[in-house]
N, C-alpha and C positions, 0 to 999 in steps of 0.2 A: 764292423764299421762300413761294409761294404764300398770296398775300393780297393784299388792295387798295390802292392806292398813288392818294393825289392829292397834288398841289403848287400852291401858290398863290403867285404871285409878280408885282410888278410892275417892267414896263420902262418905254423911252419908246418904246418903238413894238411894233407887233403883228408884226414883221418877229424885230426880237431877243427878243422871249418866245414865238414859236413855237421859235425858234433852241435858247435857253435850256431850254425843256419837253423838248425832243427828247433835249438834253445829256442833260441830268440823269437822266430814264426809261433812256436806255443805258446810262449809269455804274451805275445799280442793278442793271440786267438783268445788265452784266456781272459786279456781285458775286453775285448770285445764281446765274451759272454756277462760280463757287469752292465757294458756300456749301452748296448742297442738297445733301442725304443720298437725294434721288428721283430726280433726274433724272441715267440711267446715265453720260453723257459729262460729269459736274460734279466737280472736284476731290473735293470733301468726300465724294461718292459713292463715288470711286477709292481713296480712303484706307481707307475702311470695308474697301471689300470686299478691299484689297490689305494693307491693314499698311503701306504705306508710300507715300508721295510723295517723287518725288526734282526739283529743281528749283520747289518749290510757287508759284503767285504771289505778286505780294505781297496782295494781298487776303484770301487763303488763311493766310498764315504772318500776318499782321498779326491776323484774328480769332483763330488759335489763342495767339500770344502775348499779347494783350487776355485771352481768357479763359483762363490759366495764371494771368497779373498777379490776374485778380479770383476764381480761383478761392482765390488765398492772402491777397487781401484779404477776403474772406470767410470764411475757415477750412472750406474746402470745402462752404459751404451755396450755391453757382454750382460747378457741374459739369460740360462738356460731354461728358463720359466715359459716363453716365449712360444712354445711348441701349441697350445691351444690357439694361435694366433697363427702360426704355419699352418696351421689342418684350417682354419680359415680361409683362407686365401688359398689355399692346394684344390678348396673344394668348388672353389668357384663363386668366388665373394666379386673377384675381379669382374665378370660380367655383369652385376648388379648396379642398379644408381650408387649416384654418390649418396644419398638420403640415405640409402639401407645398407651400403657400404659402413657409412659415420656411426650409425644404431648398432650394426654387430660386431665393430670394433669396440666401443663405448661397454659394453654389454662383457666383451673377454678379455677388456684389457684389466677387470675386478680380479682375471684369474695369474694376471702376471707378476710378479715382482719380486726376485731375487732372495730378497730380504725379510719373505713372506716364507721361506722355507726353514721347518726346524730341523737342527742337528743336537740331537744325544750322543751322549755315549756311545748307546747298542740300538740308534733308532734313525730313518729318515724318514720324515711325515711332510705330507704336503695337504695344502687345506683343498679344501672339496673344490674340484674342477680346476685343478692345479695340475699343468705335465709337465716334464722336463726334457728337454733335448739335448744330449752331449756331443751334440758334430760337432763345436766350435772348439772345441776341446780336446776328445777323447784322439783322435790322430796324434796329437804332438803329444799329448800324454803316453798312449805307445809309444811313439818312435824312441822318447827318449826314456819306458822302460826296457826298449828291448836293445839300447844301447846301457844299459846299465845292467843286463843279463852277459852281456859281452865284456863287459870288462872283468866282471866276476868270473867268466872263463880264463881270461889270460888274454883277450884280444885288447890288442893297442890304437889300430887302424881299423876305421869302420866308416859306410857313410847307410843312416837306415830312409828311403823315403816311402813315406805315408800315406799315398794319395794327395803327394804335391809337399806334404807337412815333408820337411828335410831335417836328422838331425844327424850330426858328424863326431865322431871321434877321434882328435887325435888329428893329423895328417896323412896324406899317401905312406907308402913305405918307404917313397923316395923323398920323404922330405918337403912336398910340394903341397900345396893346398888342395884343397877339393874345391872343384869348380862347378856353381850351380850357375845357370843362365833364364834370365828373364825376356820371354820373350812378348812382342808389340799382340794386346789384345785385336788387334782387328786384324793381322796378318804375321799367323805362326811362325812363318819365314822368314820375319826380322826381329833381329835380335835389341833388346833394348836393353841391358848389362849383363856384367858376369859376374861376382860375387865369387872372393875366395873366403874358403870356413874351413880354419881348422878347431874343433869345438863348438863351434857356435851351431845355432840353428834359423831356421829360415822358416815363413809359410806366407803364401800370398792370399789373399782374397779379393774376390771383382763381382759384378753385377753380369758380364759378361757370357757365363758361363750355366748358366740355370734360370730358366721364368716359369712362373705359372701359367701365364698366359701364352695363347701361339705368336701375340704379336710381340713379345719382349718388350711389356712394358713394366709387368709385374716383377722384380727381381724376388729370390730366394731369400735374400738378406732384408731380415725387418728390424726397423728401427723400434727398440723394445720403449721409448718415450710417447711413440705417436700413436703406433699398433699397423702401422701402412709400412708397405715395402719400402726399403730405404730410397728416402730422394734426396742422391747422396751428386756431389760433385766429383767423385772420381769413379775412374773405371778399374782400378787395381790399385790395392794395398800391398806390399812387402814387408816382413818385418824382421830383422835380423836382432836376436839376441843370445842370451847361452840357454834360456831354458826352452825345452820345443812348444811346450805345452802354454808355457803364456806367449808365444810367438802368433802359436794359434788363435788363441784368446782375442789378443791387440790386434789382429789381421783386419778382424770383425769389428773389432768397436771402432778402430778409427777409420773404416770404410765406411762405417753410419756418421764417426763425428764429421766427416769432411775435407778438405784439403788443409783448411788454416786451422780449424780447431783440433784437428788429427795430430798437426803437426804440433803445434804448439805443445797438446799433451804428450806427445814422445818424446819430447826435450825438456821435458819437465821431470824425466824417468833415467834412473840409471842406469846404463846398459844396453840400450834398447835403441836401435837405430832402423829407418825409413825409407822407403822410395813410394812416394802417392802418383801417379799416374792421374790428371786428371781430365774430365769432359773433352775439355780445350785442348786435349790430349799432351799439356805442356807436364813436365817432369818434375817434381816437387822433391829434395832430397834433405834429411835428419843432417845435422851440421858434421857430425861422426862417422858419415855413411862412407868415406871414403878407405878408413881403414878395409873395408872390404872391397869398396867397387873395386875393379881392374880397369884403368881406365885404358888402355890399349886396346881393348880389346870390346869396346863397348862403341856402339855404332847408331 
């Protein structure tokens, strides 16, 4: 998945939480030999470049059905189809008119949509000039299999994070919450909340942090409707709910739907609680979001 991965966990002894760190770091490695779209010998990579997997793992077939389910829970603003539309714009579409811009979008958005992709049994087929990409996913899908590799050891207390994807188990050992903090996209050194999770998971997403272009105009995140980088009204999505993997999901779609339509859909959803950050850099917060802020402590 290429990103940084730490886990925090307590045992009763330094014998089974080596045992335990070891587990867990292989369980993700090996979903990330499913998941990558880079690395030649990785399922996800074979799919691209063949159109089809026959036999897929379940790791494999479990994220593409996950992101099917959240692509229609979403109304296609989570798309893993999207990837021919990143190698677009990666390649330098951004420096083009808008006229040839409009024509090569027009032209690959034939090769996008969700709902375009078959699942069998023992098969995943994509139609010709069809790719997929599991970043929106494939983190919180680790994190919370490699807290579910921890609990099957005996661990009760864990916090795993994913490259920002956060999932928790349990509580400290003292009883206390585990404490993630959100900090201000324009200056790392203010803190904009804290967030206690015990169980829950967390993952943010922003425009802020990746562009195609040198001038950051082009963001990473494309709006899988238009085929254009999201021209979205916020600068960071949060999303606090129990499962990591559609944490991850929703991060993304409601950083494309917006501040009002974002929000609207996260309250429309069980579970699933909010903080939009937006343009105007003013704070947008899910009506439930409190049971986790800290407000003491939030500046």
């Amino acid at each position: 998945m290429g990103t940084f991965t730490t886990i925090t966990l307590y045992a009763n002894n330094e014998s089974t939480a080596s045992e335990a760190f070891n587990t867990a770091f292989a369980r993700m490695k090996e979903i990330e030999q499913s998941a990558s779209i880079l690395d030649e010998s990785a399922e996800a990579y074979l799919l691209n470049a063949q159109g089809q997997i026959n036999n897929p793992s379940l790791d494999l077939k479990t994220l593409v059905e996950l992101s099917v389910e959240y692509g229609a829970l979403t109304n296609g603003y989570f798309d893993i189809t999207i990837q021919p539309l990143l190698e677009l714009w990666e390649g330098g579409l951004w420096a083009e008119t808008p006229q040839i811009q409009q024509e090569r979008v027009d032209e690959t958005m034939a090769f996008v949509g969700y709902d375009k992709i078959i699942l069998n049994s023992n098969s995943i087929i994509l139609l010709e000039g069809m790719e997929i990409t599991l970043g929106g996913i494939a983190k919180g899908y680790a994190a919370g299999e490699a807290l579910t590799t921890l609990i099957d050891m005996g661990i009760k207390h864990a916090i795993v994070n994913a490259g920002g994807d956060i999932a928790t188990l349990g509580s400290k050992v003292d009883g206390t919450a585990w404490k993630v903090t959100l900090v201000n996209p324009d200056d790392s050194t203010q803190l904009i909340a804290t967030f206690a999770l015990e169980g829950a998971s967390i993952a943010t997403s922003g425009n802020y942090a990746r562009y195609f272009d040198p001038n950051g105009k082009v963001s990473h995140i494309i709006n899988p409707w238009t085929g254009y980088s999201s021209v979205s009204d916020c600068i960071s999505v949060t999303i606090i709910t129990l499962k990591p993997e559609l944490a991850d999901a929703l991060a993304t779609a409601v950083f494309v739907m917006g501040p009002v339509d974002g929000m609207r859909f996260v309250e429309s959803l069980d579970d699933v609680e909010c903080m939009i950050i937006g343009n105007d850099r003013q704070i947008h917060r899910s009506s439930g979001l409190d049971k986790y802020e800290v407000q003491d402590e939030t500046k």
